[in-house]
N, C-alpha and C positions, 0 to 999 in steps of 0.2 A: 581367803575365799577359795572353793575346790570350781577349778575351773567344769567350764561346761558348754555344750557344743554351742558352735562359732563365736568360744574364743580363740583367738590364736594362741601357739605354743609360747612358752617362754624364753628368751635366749638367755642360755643357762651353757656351760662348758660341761662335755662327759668326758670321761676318756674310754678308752679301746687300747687293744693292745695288735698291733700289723707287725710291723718292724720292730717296735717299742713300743713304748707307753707311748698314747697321742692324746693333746686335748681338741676337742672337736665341738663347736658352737653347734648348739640344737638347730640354729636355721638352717648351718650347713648341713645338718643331716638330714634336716625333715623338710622344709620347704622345697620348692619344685616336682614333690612326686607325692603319691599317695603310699601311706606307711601306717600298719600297726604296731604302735607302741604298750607291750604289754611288761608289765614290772610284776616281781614277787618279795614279799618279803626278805627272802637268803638264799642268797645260791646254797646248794645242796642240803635244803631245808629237808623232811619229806615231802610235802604235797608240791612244791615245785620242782623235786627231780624226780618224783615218780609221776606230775601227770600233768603239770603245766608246762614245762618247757618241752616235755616230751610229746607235747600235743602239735604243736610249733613246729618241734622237727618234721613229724609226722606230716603234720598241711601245707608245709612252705611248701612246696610245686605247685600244689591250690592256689596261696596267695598271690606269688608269682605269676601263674599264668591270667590273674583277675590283675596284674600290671602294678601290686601292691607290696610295698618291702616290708619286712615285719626286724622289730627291733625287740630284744628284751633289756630292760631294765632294773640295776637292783643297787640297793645302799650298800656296795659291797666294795672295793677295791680292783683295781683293774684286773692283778695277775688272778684271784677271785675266781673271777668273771671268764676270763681266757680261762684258768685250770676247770671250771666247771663248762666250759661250753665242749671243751675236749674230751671230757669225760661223757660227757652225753650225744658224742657225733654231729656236735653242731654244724649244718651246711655252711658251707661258703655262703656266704651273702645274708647270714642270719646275724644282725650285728648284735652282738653281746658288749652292754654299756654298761659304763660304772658311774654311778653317784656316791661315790667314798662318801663325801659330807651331807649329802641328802640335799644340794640345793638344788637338783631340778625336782626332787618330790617336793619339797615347800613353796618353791613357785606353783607347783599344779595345787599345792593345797590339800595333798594326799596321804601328807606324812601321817604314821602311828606310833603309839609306845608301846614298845615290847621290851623296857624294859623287867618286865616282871618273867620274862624266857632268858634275860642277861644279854638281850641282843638290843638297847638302847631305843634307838629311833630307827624309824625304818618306814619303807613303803608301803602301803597299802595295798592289795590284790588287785590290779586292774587291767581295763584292756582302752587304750585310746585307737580310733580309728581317726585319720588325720590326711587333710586332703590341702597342698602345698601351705603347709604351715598353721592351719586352723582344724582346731576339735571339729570335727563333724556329728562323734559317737562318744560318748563317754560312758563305760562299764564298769562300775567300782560295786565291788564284792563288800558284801555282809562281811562283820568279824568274824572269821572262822570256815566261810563259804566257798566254794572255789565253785562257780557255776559261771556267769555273765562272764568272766573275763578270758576263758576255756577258747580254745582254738579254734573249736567243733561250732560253739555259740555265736561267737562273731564271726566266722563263715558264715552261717545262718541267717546273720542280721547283714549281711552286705548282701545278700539275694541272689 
């Protein structure tokens, strides 16, 4: 079932990479504060290194000063994740998460098959807005779409 707003998030482990590799329970990261959780199919896909995570970079000072962390997400592997968020000037405070095996998209119920691009399972385009642990927003992109889940669009929708 694709979750939907006020459900809560699922405790599900990511990793990051700070020191090393860390696993990090979704409550710890997402409960107590308000967080956009936006995932893309692949790191340095096209449409997510040209205009989804670079919309992210672009607005964090926005989201931050609306008192909101923004995370992205992707079925990709930690160093992945770190190597792609460096390559695109990821801020300090922009957390870059890895779902290697996809179990926090199949908890959210957001998984896809791309196998037919040779990239297996993978997550769906979307944008979670989340407020101490529970969906408030859920933005989940058409196949092929990159609109709702956009940096620009969810500014828009938090007012």
């Amino acid at each position: 079932m694709t979750i939907q707003a006020g459900d809560r998030l699922p405790e599900v482990p990511l990793q990051r990479i700070r020191e090393g590799v860390e696993n990090v329970g979704s409550r710890e990261l997402f409960d107590g504060r308000k967080v956009v959780i936006f995932a893309v199919p692949g790191a340095f896909t096209p449409t997510c290194s040209e205009r989804h995570l670079p919309g992210y970079v672009e607005h964090f000072d926005e989201f931050r000063k609306r008192g909101i962390d923004v995370a992205c997400v992707a079925v990709n592997d930690p160093f992945v994740m770190k190597a792609w968020g460096d390559s695109q000037h990821v801020p300090d405070g922009l957390m870059m998460l890895a779902d290697g095996n996809g179990d926090f998209t199949r908890a959210l119920g957001l998984e896809m098959d791309a196998s037919a691009y040779g990239m297996g399972t993978r997550s769906k385009r979307y944008a979670i807005y989340a407020e101490d642990g529970v969906a408030k927003q859920v933005l989940v992109e058409a196949p092929g779409e990159f609109r709702v889940s956009s940096a620009d669009h969810v500014l828009s929708q938090l007012g």
